[in-house]
N, C-alpha and C positions, 0 to 999 in steps of 0.2 A: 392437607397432609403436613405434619409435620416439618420445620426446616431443617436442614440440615446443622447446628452449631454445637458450640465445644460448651459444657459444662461451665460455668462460670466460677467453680468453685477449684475443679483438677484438672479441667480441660480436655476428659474423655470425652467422646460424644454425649451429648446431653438429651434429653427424654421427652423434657416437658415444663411447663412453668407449675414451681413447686414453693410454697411461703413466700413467694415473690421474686422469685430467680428462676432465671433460663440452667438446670444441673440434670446431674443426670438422677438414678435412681437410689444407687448406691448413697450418695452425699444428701438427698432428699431424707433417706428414712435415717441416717446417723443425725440429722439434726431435727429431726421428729423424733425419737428415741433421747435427743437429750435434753429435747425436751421435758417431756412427758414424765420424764422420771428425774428431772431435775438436776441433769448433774453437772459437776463443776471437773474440769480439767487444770492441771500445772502443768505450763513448758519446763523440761529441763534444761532447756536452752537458753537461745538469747528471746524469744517470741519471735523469731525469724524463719522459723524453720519452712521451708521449699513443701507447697502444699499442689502435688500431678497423680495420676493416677497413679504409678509406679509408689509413691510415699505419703500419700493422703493417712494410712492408718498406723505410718510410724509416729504422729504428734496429734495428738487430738483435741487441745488445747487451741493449737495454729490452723488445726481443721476449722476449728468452730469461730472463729474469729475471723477467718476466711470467708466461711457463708455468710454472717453475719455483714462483713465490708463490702458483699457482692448486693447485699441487698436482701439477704432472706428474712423474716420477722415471724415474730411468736405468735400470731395469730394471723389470720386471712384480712384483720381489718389495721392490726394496729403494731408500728415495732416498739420494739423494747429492746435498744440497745445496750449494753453490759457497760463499765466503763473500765474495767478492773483489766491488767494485762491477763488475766488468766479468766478466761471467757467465763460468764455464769449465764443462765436463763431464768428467771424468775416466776413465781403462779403458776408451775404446770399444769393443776388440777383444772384453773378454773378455763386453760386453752386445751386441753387435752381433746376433747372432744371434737374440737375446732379442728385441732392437727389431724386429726385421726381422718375428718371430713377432705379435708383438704386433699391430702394423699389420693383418696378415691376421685375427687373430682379433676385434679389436673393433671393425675398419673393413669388413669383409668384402671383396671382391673388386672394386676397380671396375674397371668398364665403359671402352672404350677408343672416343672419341668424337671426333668431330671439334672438339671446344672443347675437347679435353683434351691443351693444348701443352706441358704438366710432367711427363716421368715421372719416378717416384720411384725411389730406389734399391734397392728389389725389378724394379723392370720393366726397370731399365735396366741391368742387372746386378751393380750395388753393387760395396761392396769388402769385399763377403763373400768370403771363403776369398783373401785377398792379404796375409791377416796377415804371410806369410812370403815374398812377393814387391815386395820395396821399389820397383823400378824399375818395377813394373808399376802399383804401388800411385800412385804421382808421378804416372806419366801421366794416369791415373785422377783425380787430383786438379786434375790441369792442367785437362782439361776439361769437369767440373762446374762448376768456378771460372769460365770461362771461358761456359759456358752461363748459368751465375747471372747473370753481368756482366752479360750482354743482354739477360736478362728484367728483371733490376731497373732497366734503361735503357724497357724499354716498360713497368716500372711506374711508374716516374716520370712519362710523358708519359700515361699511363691510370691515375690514382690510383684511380679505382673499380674496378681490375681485381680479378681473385683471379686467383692462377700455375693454380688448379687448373680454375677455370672460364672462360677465355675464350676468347672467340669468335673466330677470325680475321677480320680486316678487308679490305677491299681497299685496296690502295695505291695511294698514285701518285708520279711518278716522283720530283721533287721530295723526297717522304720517303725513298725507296731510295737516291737518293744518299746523305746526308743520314748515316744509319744503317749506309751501306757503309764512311764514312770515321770513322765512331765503332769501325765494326768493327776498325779496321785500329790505332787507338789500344788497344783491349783487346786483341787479340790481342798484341802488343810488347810490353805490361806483364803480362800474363800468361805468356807463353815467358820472361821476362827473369827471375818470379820461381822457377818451376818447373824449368829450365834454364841453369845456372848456366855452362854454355861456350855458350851463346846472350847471356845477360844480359850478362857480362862483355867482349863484343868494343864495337868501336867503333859511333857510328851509321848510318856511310856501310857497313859490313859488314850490320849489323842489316837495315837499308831494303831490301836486294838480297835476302835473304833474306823480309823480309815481303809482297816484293808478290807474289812465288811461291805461300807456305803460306797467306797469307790468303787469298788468291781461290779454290786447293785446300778450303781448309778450309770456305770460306763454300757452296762447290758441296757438298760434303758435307752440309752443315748442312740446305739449301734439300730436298734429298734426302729424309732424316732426316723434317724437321717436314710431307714432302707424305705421306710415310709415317704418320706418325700422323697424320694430320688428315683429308686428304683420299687413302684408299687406293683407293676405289673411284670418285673423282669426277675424269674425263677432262679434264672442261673448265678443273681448277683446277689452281695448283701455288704451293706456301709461296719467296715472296718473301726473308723473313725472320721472325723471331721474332715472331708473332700478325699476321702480315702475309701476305698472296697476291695474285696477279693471275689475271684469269678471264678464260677466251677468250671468253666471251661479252660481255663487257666493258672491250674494250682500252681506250674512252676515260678510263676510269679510270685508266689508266696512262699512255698516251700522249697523251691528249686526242687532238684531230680527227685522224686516220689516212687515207690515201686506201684504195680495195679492195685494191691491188697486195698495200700494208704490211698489210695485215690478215689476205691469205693467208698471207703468210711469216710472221705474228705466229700463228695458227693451226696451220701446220705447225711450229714450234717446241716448242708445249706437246704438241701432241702426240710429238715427241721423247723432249721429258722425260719425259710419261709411262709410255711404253716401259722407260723406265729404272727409274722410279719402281716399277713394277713387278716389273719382274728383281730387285730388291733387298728389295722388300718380304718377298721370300719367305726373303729369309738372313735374318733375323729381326736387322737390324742396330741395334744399339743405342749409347747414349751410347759407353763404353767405346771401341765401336770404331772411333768419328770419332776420337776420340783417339788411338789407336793408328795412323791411316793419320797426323793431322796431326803424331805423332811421326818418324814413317819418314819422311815427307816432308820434316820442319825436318831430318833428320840426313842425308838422301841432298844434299839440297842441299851443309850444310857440305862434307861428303865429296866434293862435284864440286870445290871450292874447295879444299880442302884433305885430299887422298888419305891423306895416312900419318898424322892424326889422331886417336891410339889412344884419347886419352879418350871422344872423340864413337863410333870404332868399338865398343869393348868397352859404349858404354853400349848401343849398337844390337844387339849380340850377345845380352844380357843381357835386352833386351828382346823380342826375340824369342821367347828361349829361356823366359820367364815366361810371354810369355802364352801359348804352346801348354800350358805346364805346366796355366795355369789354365783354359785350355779342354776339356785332356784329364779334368779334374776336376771340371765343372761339368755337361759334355758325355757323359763316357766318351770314347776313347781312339779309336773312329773318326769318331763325329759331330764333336767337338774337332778334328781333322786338315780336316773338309770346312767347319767354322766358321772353320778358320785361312787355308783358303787361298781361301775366298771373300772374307775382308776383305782379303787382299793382292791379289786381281785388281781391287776397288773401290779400291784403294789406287794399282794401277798405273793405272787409267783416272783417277783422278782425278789422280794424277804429272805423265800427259802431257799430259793435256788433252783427250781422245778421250769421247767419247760426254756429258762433261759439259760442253763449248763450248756448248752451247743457251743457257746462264745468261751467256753473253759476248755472245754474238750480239743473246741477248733484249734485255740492256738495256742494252748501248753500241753498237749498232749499228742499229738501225733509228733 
């Protein structure tokens, strides 16, 4: 049996021995993740910054420099200490796989739960085997980046959260605006840094293009988090990132309602949940919201702008990666039925067909 100790890294209770430290799970997969994808943090600070569970995800820089002085290392055999004040990890590629083992073996297998709004980059399908797929790999990066933004936005407003244990909330409407127009800020700074014939146009181009892919993107998202959370629960559906509304509970969302509005707020969720459904079963993950909200920033350019070979060839290129890595991860025909069920959820979310419930829901009653 497990002992009982604190985290070595924030000092919540801790899980298991994970790259070489007694931490918990939360802190395990943040330095598995930056690993893996390589990335480098700045203190805006002095590098001092107070690293508990309560402030672990306000510095990430002093996070990681933390696991590191606790003893965690870049593979199972060997460390690779950073020397620079602002922590780096080096060769993700060729430990990636390592880490990824790692997790499973001294984390064991968790449980996929309705408080468990963070999958990791085993469940979500990583960017294992995209060593050699750059374009595919970008996308990939687009929309971790992109999902981090948001959770470290509800960690802010929930300092006692953890990414790995929270509990969805009920919302109400006030915060869903609110959160919808912080979305639509991350999303433009995020295609802007990941997208470089996106970033470089003007703002009056940018704006025409974001209120398109955001609202796509955000229906996918809503999708995605009712999928893990709530798979089997009719009456619920994910709002936003740790956020949902319950039919049993419209005043929550809408305050006082007449019956009329309550039927059509009723038959809506169940809508969604239809849909919610059909999709659960492609086993859709991270990757592949990023993969529609790429098609989707590129089909747009391309209505604007037809003979546009940079944006076409990147689309081509794109495609043609990820069937690669799906014929790969997949085998060669389950890969083909994984391909073309993320382009039919790509075309329904394109047009706006079967995911208007999330329009209707909350700008129209």
């Amino acid at each position: 049996r497990m002992p009982h100790k604190d985290c070595a890294v924030c000092s919540q209770l801790g899980e298991g021995w994970h790259f070489g430290a007694f931490v918990c799970r939360p802190c395990a997969s943040f330095f598995r993740r930056t690993i893996a994808e390589n990335k480098t943090y700045d203190c805006r600070h002095n590098n001092q910054c107070p690293i508990n569970r309560e402030s672990r995800n306000c510095c990430r820089s002093c996070r990681l420099k933390k696991c590191i002085n606790s003893g965690m290392k870049c593979t199972s055999k060997q460390a690779a200490e950073p020397s620079s004040t602002s922590p780096t990890v080096s060769d993700p590629q060729s430990s990636s796989s390592n880490l990824l083992l790692d997790g499973r073996e001294s984390g064991g297998n968790p449980q996929s739960s309705s408080s468990n709004l963070l999958i990791d980059g085993r469940e979500s399908g990583g960017s294992l085997g995209m060593e050699n797929l750059p374009i595919l790999r970008k996308v990939y990066d687009f929309i971790k980046s992109y999902y981090n933004s948001i959770q470290s936005i509800y960690a802010c407003e929930n300092p006692s959260s953890c990414f790995k244990t929270v509990t969805s909330q009920l919302i109400d409407r006030e915060t869903y605006e609110r959160l919808e127009k912080v979305s639509v800020s991350i999303m433009g700074i995020t295609l802007s840094s990941y997208f470089p014939f996106f970033g470089s146009r003007n703002e009056s181009f940018k704006m025409d293009i974001l209120e398109v892919i955001n609202f796509r993107l955000q229906c996918s998202s809503k999708m995605l988090f009712s999928i893990q959370n709530f798979p089997d629960d009719d009456d619920k559906s994910a709002a936003w990132y740790g956020y949902h509304i319950d039919v049993k509970h419209p005043e929550s969302f809408f305050g006082n309602i007449d019956h009329s509005m309550f039927s059509y707020f009723s038959d809506t969720i169940k809508s969604c949940r239809i849909i919610v459904r059909r999709y659960a079963k492609s086993n859709i993950v991270e990757l592949d919201i990023g993969i529609i909200s790429a098609l989707v920033l590129i089909n747009q350019i391309l209505k604007i702008e037809s003979n546009n070979e940079e944006v076409q060839q990147f689309k081509t290129n794109l495609i043609s990666e990820y069937h690669t890595y799906l014929a790969a991860r997949f085998g060669v025909e389950a890969g083909i039925q994984k391909f073309t069920e993320t382009l039919l959820m790509m075309n329904d979310t394109a047009f706006g067909r079967k995911f208007c419930y999330f329009k209707h829901l909350f700008f129209k009653i």
